[in-house]
N, C-alpha and C positions, 0 to 999 in steps of 0.2 A: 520274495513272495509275501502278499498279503495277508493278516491273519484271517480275513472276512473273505470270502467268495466272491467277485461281483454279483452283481443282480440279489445278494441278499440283504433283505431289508429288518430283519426281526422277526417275531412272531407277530402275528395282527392282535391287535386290543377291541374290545368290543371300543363303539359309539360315545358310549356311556362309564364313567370310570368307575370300576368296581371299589369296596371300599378294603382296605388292606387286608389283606388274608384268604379274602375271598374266591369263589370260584363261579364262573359263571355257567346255568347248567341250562338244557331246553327243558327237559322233564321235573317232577318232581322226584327227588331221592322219597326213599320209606321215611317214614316221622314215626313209626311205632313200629318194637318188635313182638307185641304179639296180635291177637284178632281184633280185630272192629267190635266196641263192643254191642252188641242187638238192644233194644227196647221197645218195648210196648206203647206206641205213644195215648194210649190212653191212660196211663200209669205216669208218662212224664210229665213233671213239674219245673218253674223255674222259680226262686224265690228269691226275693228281696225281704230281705229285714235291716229297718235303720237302726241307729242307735238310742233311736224311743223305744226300741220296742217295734214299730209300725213295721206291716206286712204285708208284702205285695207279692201276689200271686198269677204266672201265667198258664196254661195250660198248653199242650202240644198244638190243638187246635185256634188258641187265642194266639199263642203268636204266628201261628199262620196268617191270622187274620190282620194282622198291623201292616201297614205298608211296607214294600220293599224297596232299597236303592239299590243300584250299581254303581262299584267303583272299582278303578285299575288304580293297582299301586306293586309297586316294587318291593321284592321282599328278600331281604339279606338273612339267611336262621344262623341261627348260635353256632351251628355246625359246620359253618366257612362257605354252602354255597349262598348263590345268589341267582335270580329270576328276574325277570324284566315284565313290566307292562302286563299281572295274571290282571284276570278278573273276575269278582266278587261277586256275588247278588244273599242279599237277606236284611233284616231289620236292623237297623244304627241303634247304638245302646242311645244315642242322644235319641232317640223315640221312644226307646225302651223305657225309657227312664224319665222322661218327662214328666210323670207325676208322680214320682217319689220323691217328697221333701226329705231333704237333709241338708247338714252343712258339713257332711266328712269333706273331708277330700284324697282320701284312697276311703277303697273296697276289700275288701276280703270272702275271695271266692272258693267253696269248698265247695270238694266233688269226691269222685268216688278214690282217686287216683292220686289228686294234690292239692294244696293250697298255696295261695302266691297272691300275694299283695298287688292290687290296681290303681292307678292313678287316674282320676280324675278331673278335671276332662281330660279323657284322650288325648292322646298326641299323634298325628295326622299321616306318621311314617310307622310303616310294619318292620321291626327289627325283631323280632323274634320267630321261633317255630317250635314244631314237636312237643 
């Protein structure tokens, strides 16, 4: 007697080969354990400061106002799962940023929550989350 059953083939793999460790989900898992935090968007700000000194400023309403893209990308988070094919809509930091001279090449972005080093220009896959 066989160790395999006939007619059994495996478990099926998605399409798409996930990358090690991974899991593939339809939903989004939670990305934070406590509330969404509220704002005032007449009170919100985004700021740019180079390493001149120079300072750029947008308002809740101005970056409404910049154009928006759409883009599908695939997204594997730190937390082993992974998502196929979401889609995006709002302003590309390459618009954002178009007229902030500098010559760094990372960012350092601080928030209420954390700060974490950015590389510049972007890189074109989403590996991260939460």
């Amino acid at each position: 007697m066989g160790i395999v059953s006939p007619g059994f083939h495996g478990r099926g793999r998605p399409a798409v080969e996930l990358p090690p460790g991974q899991y593939l989900t339809e939903d989004f898992p939670v990305l934070s354990a406590g509330p969404t935090p509220r704002i005032v968007p007449e009170d919100w700000e985004f700021t740019v400061t180079t390493e001149t000194g120079a300072t750029y400023r947008w308002t809740w309403s101005g970056l409404l106002a910049l154009p928006v893209e759409t883009v599908m990308v695939d997204i594997h988070c730190v937390t082993r799962w992974s998502k196929f094919g979401t889609t995006w809509q709002g302003v590309s930091l390459d618009t954002l940023l178009a007229d902030v001279a500098s010559a760094a090449d990372f960012a350092l972005r601080t928030a209420t929550r954390r700060n974490e080093a950015i590389r510049w220009p972007r890189q074109p896959t989403a590996t991260g989350c939460g």
